[in-house]
C-alpha positions in Angstrom: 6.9 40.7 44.3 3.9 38.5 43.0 5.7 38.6 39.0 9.1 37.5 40.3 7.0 34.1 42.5 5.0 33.5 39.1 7.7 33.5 36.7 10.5 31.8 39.1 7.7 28.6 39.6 6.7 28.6 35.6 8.4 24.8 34.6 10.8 25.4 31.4 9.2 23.9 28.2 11.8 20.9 28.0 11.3 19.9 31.5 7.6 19.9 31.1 7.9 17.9 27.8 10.2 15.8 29.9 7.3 15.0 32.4 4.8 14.0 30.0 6.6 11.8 27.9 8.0 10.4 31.2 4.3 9.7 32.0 3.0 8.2 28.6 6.4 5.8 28.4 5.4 4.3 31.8 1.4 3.7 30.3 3.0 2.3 27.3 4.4 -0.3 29.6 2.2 -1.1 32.2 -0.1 -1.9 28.8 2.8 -3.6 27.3 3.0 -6.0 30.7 -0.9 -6.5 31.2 -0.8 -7.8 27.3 2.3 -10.1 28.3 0.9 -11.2 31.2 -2.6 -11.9 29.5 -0.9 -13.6 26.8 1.0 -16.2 28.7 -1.5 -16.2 31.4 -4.9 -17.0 29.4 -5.7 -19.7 26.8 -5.9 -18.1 23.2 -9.4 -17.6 22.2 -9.7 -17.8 18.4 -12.1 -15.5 16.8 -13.9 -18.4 15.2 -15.0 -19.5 18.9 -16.2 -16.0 19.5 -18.4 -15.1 16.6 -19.6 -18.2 15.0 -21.9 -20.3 17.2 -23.6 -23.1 16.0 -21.3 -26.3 15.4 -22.6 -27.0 12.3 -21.2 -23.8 10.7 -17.9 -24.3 12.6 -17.6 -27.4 11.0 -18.3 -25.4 7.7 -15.4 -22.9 8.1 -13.1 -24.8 10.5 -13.1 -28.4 9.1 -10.9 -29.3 6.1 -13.3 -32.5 5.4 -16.4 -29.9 5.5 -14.5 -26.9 4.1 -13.1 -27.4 0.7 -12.9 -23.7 0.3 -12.4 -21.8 2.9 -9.8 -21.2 5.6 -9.6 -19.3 8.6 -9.2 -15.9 9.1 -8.1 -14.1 12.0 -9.9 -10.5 11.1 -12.6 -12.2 8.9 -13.1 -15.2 10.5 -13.3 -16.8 7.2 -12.0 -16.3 3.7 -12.0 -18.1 0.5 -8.3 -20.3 -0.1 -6.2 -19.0 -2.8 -5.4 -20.7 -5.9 -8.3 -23.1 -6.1 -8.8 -24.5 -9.3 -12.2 -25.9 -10.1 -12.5 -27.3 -7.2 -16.1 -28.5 -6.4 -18.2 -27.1 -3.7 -21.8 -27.4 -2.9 -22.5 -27.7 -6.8 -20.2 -24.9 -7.5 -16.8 -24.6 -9.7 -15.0 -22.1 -7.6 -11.5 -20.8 -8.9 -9.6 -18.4 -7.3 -6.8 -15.9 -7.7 -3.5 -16.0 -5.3 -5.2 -13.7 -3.1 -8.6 -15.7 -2.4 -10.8 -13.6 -4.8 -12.7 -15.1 -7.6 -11.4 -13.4 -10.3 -9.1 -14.6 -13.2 -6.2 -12.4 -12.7 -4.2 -10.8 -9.8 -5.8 -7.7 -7.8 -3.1 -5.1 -7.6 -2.3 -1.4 -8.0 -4.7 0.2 -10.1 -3.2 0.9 -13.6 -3.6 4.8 -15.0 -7.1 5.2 -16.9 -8.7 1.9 -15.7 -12.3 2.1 -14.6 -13.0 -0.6 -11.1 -15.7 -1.7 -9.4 -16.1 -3.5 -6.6 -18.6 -6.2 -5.4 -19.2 -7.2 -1.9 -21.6 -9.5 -0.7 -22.6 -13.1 0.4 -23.4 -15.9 -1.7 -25.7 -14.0 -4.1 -22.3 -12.0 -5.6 -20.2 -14.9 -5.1 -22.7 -16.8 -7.3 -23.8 -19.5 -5.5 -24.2 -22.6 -7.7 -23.3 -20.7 -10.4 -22.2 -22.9 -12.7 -24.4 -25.5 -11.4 -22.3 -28.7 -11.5 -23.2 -32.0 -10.1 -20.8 -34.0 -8.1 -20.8 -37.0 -9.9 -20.1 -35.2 -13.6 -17.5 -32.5 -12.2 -17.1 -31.7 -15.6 -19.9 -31.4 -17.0 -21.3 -27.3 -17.1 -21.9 -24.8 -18.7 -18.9 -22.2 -18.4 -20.8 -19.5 -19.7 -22.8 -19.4 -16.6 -20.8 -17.0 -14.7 -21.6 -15.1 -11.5 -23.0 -11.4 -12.2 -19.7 -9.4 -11.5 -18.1 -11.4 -13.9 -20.6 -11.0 -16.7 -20.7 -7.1 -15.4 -17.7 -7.0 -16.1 -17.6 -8.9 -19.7 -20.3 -6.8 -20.6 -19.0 -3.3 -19.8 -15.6 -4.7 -21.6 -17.8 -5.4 -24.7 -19.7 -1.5 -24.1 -16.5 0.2 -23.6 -13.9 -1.1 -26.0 -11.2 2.1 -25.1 -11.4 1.4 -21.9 -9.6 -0.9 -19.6 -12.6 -1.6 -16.8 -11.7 -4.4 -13.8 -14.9 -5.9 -11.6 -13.7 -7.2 -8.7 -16.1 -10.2 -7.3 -14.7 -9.8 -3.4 -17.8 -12.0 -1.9 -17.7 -14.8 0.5 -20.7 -16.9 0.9 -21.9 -16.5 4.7 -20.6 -12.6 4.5 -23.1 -10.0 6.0 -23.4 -6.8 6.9 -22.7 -8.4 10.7 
């Protein structure tokens, strides 16, 4: 008597499948409505306003009159533009590529027997006044002063002639660890 009670009250596999997606579609949306509602209830709250305090460097990242070279970024907070070319910045020539790294060429998938390295950091790898260039003679440096991942690079090219080798400078001055 007790197998016929346990096997007639066992729930077939599809109903119980059933059940639980039943249960995870109605989370999905009671999150999907608390996101609406917080979204058209609440003031948007950029992530510059959470993370950088001090108006003095908002004004560095957020003003266009301040900041020459950087934009806004929402995961980031801030980024260099793309396509600058030689624009001036705090005694620096900064160029960059269409993807906001200062580098020469395009960034993209990386091509069969090609040797890549990759520099993070703040305004020590970005190579802060580096070429040192004063505002009043924008044109007048040395462009053989280059940032340290650039002349990595230039030098391992020159060390490795049979090889295709890529540095890619990917620092933003005011970038830490943080």
């Amino acid at each position: 008597m007790r197998n016929q009670t346990a096997t007639s009250n066992k729930i077939p596999l599809r109903r119980r499948l059933l059940y639980i997606g039943f249960i995870y579609v109605l989370f999905l949306l009671f999150l999907l409505s608390v996101e609406i509602v917080t979204r058209l209830a609440m003031t948007r709250v950029e992530s510059l306003d959470l993370f950088v305090s001090t108006a003095q460097q908002k004004m560095q990242v957020a003003s266009p009159q301040q900041s020459t070279i950087f934009e806004g970024d929402p995961l980031l907070l801030w980024r260099l533009k793309p396509n600058l070319d030689h624009a001036i910045w705090d005694f620096t020539v900064v160029s960059t590529n269409a993807q906001s790294f200062r580098a020469d060429y395009p960034i993209g998938r990386k091509p069969a027997g090609t040797f890549r390295i990759v520099c993070l950091g703040d305004s020590v790898t970005f190579g802060y006044r580096v070429p040192p260039v004063w505002p009043d003679k924008p044109k007048d440096y040395n462009p053989e002063w280059q940032p340290f991942p650039m002349l990595l690079e230039k030098e391992l090219r020159k060390a490795n002639l049979n090889r295709r080798i890529e540095v890619f400078p990917m620092a933003v001055p005011g970038y830490t660890s943080h």
